[in-house]
Backbone bond lengths (Angstrom), bond angles and torsions (degrees), N, CA, C in turn:
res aa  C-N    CA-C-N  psi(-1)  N-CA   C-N-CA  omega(-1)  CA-C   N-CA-C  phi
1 X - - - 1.468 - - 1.517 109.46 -
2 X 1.528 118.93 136.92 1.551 108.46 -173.03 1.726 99.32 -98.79
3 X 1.695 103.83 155.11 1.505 125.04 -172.57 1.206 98.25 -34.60
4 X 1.162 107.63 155.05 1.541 134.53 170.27 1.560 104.08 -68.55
5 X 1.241 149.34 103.29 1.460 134.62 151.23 1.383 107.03 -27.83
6 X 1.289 126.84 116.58 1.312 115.14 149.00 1.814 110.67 -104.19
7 X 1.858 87.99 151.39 1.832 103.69 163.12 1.073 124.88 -31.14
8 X 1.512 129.40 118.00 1.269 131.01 151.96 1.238 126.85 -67.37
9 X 1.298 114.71 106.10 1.806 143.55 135.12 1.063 153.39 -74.02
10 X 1.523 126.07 164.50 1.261 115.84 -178.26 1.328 107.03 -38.27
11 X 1.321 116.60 -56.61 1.519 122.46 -164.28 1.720 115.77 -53.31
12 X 1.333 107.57 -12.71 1.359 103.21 175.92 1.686 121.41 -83.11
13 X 1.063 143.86 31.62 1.162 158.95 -158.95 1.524 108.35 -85.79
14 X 1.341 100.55 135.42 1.582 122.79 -149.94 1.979 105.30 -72.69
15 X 2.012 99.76 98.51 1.119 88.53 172.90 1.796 148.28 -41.44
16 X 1.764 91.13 -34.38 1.279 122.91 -133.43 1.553 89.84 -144.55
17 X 1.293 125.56 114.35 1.784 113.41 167.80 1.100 104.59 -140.75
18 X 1.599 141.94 143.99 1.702 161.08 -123.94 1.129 80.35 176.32
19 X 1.343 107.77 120.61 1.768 131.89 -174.60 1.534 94.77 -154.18
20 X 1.404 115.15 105.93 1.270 137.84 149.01 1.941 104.51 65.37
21 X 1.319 96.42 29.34 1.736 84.95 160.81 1.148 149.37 -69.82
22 X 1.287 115.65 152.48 1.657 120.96 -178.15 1.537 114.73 -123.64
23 X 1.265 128.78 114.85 1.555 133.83 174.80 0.952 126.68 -124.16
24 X 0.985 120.15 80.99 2.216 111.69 -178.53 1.985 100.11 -96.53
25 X 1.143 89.74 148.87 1.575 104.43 159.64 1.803 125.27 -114.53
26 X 0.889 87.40 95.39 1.701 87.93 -177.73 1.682 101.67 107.91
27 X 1.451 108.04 -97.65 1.905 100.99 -172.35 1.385 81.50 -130.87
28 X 1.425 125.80 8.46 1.826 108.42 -135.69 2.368 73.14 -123.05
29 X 1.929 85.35 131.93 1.818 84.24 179.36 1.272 102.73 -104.28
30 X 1.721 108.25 118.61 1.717 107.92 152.31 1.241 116.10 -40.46
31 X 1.384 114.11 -81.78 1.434 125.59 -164.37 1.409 89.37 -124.55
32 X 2.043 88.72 152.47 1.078 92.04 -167.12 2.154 87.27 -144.92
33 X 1.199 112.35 90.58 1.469 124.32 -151.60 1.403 135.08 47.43
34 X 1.116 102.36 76.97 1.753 120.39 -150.18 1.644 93.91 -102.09
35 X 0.984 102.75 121.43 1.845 115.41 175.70 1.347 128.77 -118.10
36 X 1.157 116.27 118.25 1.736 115.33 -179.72 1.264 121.58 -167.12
37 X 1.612 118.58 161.28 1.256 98.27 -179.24 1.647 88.08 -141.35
38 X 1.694 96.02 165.02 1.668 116.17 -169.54 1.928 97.39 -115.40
39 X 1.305 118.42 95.68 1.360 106.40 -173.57 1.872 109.54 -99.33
40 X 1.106 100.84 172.79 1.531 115.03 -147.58 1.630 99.17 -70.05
41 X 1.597 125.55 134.71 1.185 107.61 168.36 1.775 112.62 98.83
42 X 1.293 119.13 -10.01 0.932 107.19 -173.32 1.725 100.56 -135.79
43 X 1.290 113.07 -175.80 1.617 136.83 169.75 1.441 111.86 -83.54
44 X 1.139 112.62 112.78 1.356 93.05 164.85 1.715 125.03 -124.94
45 X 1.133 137.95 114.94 1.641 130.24 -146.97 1.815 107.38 -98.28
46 X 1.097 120.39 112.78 1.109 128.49 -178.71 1.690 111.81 -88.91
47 X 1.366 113.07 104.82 1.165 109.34 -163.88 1.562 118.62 -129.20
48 X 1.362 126.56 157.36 1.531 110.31 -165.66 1.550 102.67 160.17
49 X 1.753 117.30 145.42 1.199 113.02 -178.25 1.517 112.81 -63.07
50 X 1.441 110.35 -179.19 1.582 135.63 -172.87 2.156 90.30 -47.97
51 X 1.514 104.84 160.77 1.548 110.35 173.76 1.504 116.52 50.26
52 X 1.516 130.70 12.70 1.614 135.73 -166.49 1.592 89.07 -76.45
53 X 1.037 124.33 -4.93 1.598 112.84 -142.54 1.487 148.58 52.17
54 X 1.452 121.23 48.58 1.472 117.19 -130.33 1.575 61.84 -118.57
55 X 1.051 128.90 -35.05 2.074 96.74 177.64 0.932 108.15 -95.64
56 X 1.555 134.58 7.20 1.429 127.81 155.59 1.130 129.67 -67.10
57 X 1.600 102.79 -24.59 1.621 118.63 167.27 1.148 116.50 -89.30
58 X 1.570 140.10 -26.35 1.442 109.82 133.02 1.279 154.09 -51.82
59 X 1.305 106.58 -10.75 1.837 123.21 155.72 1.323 94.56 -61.55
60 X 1.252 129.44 -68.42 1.539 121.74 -147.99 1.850 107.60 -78.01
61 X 0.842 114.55 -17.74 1.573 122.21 170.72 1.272 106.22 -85.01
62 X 1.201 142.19 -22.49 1.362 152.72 167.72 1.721 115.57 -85.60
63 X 0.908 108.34 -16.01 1.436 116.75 -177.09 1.377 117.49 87.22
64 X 1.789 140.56 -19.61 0.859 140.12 142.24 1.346 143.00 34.49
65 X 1.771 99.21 -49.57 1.222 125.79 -127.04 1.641 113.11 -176.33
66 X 1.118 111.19 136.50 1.756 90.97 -167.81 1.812 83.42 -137.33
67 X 1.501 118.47 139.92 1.614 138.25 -172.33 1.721 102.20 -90.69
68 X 1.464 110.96 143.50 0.967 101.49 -166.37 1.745 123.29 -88.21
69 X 1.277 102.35 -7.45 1.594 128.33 158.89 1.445 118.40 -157.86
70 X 1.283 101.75 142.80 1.679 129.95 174.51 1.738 102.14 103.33
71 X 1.122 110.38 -174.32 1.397 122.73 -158.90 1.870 107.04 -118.43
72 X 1.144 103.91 133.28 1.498 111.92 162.91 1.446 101.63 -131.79
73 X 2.276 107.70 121.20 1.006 116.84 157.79 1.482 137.37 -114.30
74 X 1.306 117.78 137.62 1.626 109.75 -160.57 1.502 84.53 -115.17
75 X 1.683 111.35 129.64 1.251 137.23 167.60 1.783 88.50 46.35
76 X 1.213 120.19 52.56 1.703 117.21 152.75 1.366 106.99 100.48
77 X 1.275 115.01 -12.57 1.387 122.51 -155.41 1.843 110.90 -103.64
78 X 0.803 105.80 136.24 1.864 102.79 -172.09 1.648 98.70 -84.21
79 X 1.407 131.12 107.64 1.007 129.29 -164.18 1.648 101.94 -62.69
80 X 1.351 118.90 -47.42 1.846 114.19 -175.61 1.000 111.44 -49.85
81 X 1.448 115.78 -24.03 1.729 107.24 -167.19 1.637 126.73 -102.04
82 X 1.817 85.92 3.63 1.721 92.11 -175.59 1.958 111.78 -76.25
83 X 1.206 85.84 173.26 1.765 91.75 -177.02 1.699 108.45 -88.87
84 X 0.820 107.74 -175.25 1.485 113.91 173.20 1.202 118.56 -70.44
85 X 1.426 107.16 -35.50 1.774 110.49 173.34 1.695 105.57 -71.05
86 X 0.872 116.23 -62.57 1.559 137.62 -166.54 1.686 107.37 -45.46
87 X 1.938 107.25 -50.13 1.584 88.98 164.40 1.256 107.49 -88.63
88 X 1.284 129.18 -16.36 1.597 107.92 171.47 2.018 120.03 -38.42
89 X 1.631 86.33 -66.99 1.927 97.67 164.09 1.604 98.68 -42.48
90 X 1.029 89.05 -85.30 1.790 76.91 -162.49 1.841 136.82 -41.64
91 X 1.404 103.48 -19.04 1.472 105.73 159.97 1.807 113.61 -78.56
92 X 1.760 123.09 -7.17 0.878 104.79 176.20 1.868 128.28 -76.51
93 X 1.682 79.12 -16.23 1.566 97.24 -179.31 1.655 111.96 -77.16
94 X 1.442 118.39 1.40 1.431 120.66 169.12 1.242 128.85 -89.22
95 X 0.990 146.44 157.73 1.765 154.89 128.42 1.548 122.81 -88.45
96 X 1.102 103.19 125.12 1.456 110.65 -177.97 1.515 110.48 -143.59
97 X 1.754 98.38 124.64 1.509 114.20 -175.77 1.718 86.03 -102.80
98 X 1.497 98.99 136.78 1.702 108.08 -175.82 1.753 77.70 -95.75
99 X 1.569 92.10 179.33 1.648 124.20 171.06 1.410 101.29 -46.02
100 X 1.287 121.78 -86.82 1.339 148.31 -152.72 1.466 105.52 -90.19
101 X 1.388 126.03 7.05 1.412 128.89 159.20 1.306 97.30 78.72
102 X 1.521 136.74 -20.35 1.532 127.96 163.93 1.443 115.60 46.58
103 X 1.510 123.08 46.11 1.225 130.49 166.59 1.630 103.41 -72.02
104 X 2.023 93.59 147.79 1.633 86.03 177.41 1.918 91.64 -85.90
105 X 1.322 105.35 145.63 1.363 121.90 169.94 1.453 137.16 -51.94
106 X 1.673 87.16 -38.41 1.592 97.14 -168.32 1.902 110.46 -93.39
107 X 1.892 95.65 3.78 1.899 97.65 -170.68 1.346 89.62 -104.36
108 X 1.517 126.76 174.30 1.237 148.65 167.23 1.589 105.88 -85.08
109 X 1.275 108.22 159.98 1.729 119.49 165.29 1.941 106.58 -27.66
110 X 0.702 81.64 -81.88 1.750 92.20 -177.10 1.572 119.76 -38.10
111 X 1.311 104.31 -45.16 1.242 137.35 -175.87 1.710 106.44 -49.26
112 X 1.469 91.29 -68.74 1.585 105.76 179.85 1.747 123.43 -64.41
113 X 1.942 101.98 -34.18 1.369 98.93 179.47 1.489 106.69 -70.80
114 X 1.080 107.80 -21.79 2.017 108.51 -168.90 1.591 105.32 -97.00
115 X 1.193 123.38 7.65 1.435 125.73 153.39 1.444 132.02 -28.92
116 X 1.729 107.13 -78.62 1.530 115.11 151.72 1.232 115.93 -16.78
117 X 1.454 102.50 -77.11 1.708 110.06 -162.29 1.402 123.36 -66.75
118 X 1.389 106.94 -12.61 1.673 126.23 153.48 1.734 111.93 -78.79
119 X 0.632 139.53 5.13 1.721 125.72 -166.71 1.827 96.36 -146.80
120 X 1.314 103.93 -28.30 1.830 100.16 164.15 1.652 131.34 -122.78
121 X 1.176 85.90 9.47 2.000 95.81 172.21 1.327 100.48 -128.45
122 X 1.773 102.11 -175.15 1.092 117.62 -176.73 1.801 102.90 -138.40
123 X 1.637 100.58 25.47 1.315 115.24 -177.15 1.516 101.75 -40.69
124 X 1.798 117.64 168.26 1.400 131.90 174.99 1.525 86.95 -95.87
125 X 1.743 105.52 140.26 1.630 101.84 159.87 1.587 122.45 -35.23
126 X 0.883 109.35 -67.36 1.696 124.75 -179.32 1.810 103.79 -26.99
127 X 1.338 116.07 -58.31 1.622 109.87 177.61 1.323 94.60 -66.10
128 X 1.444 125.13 -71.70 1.814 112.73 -148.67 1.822 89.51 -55.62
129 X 1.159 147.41 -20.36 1.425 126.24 178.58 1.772 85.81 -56.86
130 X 0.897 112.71 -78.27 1.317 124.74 -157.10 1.805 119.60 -33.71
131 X 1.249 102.85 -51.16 1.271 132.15 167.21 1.333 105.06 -53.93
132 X 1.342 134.58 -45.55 1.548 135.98 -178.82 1.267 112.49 -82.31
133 X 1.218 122.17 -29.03 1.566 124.83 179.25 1.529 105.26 -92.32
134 X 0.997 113.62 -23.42 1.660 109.29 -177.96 1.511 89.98 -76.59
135 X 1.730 139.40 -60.69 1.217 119.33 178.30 1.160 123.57 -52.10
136 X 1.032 123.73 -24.83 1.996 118.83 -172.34 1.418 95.27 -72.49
137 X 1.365 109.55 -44.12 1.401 103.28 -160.79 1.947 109.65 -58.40
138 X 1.596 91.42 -35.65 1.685 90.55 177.18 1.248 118.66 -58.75
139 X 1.140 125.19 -21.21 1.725 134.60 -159.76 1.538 93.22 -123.09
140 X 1.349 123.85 18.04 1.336 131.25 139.39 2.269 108.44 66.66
141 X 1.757 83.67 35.86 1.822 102.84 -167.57 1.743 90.31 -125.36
142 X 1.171 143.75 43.33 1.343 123.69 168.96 1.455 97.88 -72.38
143 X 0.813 112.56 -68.99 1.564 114.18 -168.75 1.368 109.71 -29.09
144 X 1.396 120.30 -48.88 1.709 119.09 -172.21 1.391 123.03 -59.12
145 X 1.598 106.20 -1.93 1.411 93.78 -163.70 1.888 125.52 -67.28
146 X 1.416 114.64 -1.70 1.393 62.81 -177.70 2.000 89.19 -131.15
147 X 1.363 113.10 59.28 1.206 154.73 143.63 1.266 137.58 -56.64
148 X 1.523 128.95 90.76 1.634 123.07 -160.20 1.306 102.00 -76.49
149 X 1.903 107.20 164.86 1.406 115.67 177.26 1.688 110.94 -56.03
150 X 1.146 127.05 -41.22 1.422 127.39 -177.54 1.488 112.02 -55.41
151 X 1.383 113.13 -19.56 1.800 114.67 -178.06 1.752 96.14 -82.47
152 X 1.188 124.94 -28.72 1.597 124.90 -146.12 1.695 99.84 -89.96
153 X 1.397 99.23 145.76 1.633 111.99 -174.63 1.684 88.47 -75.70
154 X 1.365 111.16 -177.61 1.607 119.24 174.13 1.103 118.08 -82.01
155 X 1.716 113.80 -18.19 1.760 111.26 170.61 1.350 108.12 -68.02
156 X 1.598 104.54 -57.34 1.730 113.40 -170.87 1.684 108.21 -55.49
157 X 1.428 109.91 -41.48 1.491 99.45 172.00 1.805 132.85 -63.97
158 X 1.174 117.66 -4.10 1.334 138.18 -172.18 1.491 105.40 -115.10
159 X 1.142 117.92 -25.31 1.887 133.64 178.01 1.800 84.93 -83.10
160 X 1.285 132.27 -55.82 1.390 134.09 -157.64 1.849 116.46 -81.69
161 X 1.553 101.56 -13.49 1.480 114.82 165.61 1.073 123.24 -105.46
162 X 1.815 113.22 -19.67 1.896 110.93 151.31 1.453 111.56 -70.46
163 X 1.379 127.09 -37.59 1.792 116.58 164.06 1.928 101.76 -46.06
164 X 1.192 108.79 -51.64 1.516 100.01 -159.55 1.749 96.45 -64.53
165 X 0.847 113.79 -23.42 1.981 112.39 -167.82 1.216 111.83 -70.19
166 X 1.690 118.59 -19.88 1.626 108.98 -132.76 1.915 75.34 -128.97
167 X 1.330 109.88 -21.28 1.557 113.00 -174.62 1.312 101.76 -44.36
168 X 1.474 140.23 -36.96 1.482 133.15 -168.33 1.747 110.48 -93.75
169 X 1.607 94.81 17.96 1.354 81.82 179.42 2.078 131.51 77.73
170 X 1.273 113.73 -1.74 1.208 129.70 -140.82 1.781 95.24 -58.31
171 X 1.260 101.79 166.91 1.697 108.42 -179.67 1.971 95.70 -105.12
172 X 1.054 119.61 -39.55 1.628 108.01 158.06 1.639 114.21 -132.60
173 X 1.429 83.54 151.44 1.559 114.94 -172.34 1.579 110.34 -109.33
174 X 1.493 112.27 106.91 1.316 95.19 150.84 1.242 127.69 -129.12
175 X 1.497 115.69 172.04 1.519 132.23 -139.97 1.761 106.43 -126.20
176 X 1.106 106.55 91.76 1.910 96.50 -168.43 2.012 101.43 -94.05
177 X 1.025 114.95 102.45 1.618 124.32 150.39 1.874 83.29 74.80
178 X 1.756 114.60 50.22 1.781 111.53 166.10 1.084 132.18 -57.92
179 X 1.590 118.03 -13.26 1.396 126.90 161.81 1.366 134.60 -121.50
180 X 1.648 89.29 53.47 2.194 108.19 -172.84 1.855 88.98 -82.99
181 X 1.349 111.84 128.55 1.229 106.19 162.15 1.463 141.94 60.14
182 X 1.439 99.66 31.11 1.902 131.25 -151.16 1.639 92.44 -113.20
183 X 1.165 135.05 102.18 1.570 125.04 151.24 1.705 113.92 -29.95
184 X 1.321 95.55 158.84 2.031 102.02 -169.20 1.508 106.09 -47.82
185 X 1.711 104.35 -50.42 1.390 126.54 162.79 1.582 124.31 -24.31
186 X 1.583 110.68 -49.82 1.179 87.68 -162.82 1.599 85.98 -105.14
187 X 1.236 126.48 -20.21 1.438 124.35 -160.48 2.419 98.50 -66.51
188 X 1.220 97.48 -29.50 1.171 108.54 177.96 2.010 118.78 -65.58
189 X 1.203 103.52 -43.07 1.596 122.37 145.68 1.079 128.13 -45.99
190 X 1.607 125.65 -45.54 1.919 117.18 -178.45 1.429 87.27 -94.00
191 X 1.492 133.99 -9.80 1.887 115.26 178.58 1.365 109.84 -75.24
192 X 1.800 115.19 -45.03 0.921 104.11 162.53 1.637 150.44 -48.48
193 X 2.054 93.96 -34.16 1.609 98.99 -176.34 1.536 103.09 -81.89
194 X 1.748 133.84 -26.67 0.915 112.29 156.85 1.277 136.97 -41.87
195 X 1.353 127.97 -49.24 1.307 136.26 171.05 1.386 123.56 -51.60
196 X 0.973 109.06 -39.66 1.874 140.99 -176.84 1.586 83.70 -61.55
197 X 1.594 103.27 -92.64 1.746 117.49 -168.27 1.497 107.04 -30.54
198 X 1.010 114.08 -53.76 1.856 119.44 -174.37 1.034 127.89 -66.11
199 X 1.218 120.43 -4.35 1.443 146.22 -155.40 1.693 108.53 -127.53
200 X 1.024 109.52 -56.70 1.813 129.69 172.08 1.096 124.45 -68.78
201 X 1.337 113.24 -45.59 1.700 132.65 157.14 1.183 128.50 -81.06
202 X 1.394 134.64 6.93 1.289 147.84 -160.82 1.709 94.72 18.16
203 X 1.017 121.49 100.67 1.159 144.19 169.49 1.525 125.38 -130.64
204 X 1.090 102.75 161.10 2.148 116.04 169.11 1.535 101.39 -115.86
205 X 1.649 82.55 141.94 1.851 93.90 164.29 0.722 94.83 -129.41
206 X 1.683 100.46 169.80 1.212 115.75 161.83 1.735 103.40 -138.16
207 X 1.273 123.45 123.91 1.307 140.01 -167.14 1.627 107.81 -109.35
208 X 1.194 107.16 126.73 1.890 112.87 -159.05 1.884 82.32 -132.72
209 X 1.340 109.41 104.25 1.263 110.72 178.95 1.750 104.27 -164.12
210 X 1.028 128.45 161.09 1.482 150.14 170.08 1.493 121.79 -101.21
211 X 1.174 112.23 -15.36 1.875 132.48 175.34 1.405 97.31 -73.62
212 X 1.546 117.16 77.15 1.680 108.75 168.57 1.195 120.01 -35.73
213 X 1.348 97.20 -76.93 1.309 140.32 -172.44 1.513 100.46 -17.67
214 X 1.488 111.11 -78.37 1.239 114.06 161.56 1.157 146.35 -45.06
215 X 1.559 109.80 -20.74 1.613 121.28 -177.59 1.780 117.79 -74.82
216 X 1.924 83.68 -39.96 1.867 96.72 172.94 1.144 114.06 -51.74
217 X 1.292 122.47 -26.84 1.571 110.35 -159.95 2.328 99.51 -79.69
218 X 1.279 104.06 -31.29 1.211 100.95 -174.29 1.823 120.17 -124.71
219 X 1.092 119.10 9.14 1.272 126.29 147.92 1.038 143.60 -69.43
220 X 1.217 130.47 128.68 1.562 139.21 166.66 1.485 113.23 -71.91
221 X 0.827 95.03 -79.33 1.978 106.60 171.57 1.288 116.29 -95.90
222 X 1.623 109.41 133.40 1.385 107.81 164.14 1.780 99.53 -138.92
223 X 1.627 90.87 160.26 1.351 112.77 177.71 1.636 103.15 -129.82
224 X 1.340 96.99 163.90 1.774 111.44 -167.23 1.313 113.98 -144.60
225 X 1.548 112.00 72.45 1.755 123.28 -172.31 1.281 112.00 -76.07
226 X 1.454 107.18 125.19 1.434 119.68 169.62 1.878 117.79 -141.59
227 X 1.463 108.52 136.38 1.406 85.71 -174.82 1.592 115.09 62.89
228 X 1.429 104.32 61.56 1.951 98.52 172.33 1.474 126.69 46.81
229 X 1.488 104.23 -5.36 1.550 86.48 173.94 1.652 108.43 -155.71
230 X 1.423 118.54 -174.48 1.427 110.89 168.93 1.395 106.10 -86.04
231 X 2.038 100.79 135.68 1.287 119.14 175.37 1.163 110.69 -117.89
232 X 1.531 119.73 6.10 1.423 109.28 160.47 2.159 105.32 -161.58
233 X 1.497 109.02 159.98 1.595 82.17 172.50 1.607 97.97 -171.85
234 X 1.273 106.38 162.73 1.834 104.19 -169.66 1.599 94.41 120.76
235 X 1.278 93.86 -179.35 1.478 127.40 -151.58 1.165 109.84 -47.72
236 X 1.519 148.79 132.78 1.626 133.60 -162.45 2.189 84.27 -54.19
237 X 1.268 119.31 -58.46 1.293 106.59 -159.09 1.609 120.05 -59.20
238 X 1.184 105.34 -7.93 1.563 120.07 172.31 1.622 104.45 -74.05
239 X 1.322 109.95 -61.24 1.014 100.45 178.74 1.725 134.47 -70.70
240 X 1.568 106.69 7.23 1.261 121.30 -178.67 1.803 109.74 -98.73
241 X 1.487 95.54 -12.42 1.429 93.60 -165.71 1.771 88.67 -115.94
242 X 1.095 123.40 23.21 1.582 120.11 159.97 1.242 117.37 -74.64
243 X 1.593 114.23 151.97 1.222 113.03 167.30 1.786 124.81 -137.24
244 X 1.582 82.57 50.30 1.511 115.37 -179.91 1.381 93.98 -87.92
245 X 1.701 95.91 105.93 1.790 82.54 162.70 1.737 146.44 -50.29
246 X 1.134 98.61 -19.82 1.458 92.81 160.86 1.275 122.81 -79.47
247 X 1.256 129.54 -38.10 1.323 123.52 155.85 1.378 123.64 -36.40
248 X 1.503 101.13 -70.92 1.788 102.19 170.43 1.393 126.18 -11.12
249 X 1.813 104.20 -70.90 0.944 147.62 -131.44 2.146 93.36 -86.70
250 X 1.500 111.34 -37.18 1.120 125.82 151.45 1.642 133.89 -54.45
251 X 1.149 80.41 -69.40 1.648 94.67 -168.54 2.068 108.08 -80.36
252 X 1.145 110.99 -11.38 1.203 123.22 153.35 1.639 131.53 -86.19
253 X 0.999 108.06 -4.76 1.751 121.49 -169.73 0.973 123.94 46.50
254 X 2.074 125.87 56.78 1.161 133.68 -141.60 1.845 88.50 -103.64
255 X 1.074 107.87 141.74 1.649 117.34 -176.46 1.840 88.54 -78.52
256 X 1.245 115.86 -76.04 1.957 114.91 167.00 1.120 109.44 -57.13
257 X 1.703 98.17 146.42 1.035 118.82 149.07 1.227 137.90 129.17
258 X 1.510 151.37 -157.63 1.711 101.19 -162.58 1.454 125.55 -55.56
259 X 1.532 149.52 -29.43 0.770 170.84 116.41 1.606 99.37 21.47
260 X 1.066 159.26 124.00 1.390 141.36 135.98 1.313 128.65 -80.84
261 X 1.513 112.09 142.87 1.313 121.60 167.80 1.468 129.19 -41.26
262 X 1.077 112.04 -57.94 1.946 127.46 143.27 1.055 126.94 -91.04
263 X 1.538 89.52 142.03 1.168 130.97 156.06 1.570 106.60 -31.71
264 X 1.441 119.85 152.38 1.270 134.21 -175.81 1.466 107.75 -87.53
265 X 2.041 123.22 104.45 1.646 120.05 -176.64 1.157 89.10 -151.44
266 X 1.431 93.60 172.50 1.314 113.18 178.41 1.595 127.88 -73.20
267 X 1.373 116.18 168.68 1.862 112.46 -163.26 0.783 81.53 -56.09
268 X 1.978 112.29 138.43 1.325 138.34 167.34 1.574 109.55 -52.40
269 X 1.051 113.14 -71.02 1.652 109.78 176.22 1.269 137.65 -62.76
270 X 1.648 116.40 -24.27 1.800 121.23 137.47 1.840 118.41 -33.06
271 X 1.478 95.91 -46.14 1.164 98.15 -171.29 1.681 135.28 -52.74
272 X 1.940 74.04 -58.26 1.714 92.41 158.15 0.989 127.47 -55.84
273 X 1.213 140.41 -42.24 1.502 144.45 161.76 1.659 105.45 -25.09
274 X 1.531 90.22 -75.87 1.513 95.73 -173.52 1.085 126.69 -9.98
275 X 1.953 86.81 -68.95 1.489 115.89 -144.44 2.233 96.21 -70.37
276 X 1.401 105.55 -28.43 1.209 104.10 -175.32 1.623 116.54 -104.81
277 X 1.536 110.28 32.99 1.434 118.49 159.26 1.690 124.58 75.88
278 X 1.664 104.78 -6.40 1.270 112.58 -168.85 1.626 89.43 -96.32
């Protein structure tokens, strides 16, 4: 079943705002005045074929990474212009589930969720136990704790790095590509705990994935980057009932169509020439 729209209110106020950016790496442009906003309280699914830059734009919302024009502000704040302290604070107020769940290898379950709370508090053992078992238990892993990453399937390992994200409590969460390589099984498990977490925690996401299908069922907002900027955005069912060919052409899994098959080179048969001296 897809999210409930909820009413816009005061309370919905724009975590996250991307106003007219520009990023190239090398000669080649990510974005090329890319606009959006991540508002408080809700899901928001960042979606778009292979190379869109959609984890490049979590660098730049993270600080990572600095755009070469326009402004990205997190909670009011112009991310280029903060100090070292200032995004330090402000990445503490995040959660971030990587691709590959980025467990350290050499710690146990427990080990890894109580990381954070080792490297930025001065908690008493006795809470961070508490604090670590109360997250596993949400992500439905108490039992695993004292279980290395090499024992863990790819669901449980991605269930065991949203415990580690959410351990600090964070006011946003984001989620880069949470269902790369997840059986139906488990991919059906992190949709749910997303939904769950965001909901229970009064929290914001932000979900950076290409799995429509899956995104409709628990998004509020979605966007659809192509070509440096947004080419489409609104309600997953808005965007299901477009008939913008690039949309289509996306959210249908169309092999044609604006999108090209290649990469941008030179005439194929110039080439060959070249390359073989004649």
């Amino acid at each position: 079943m897809q999210a409930e729209e909820a009413p816009l209110s005061a309370k919905d106020e724009a975590i996250v705002e991307v106003h007219g950016v520009h990023y190239r790496i090398g000669g080649r442009a990510i974005f090329s005045g890319l606009d959006l906003t991540i508002r408080r309280g809700r899901v928001t699914a960042i979606m778009g074929p292979s190379g869109t830059g959609k984890s490049t734009l979590l660098r730049l919302i993270t600080g990572q990474s600095t755009q070469q024009q326009g402004v990205i502000k997190v909670w009011g704040e112009d991310v280029a212009a903060m100090s070292h302290a200032t995004l330090f604070a402000m990445r503490r107020r995040i959660g971030m589930l990587f691709q590959s769940g980025a467990l350290l290898t050499d710690l146990n379950v427990y080990e890894n969720v109580a990381f954070p709370l080792r490297e930025h508090t001065d908690l008493p053992e006795s809470l961070v136990r508490q604090l670590v078992l109360t997250k596993l238990q949400a992500v439905g892993l108490r039992g695993a704790i004292d279980l290395m990453p090499a024992e863990l399937s790819g669901g449980m390992t991605r269930r065991v790095a949203l415990a580690r994200a959410i351990v600090m409590d964070p006011e946003l969460l984001i989620y880069d590509e949470p269902f790369a390589a997840l059986d139906p099984i488990s991919m059906g498990v992190i949709l749910r705990l997303i939904q769950e977490m965001n909901d229970a925690l009064g929290l914001t996401s932000i979900v950076v994935s290409h799995d429509v299908r899956e995104l409709a069922t628990i998004a509020h907002d979605s966007y659809l980057l192509s070509e440096g900027k947004v080419v489409a955005a609104g309600t997953p069912l808005e965007l299901e009932q477009s008939q913008d060919q690039m949309v289509r052409q996306f959210m249908d899994g169309l092999a044609d169509g604006p999108v090209p098959f290649h990469y941008p080179a030179p005439d194929y048969v110039t080439q060959l020439l070249a390359d073989s001296g004649q």
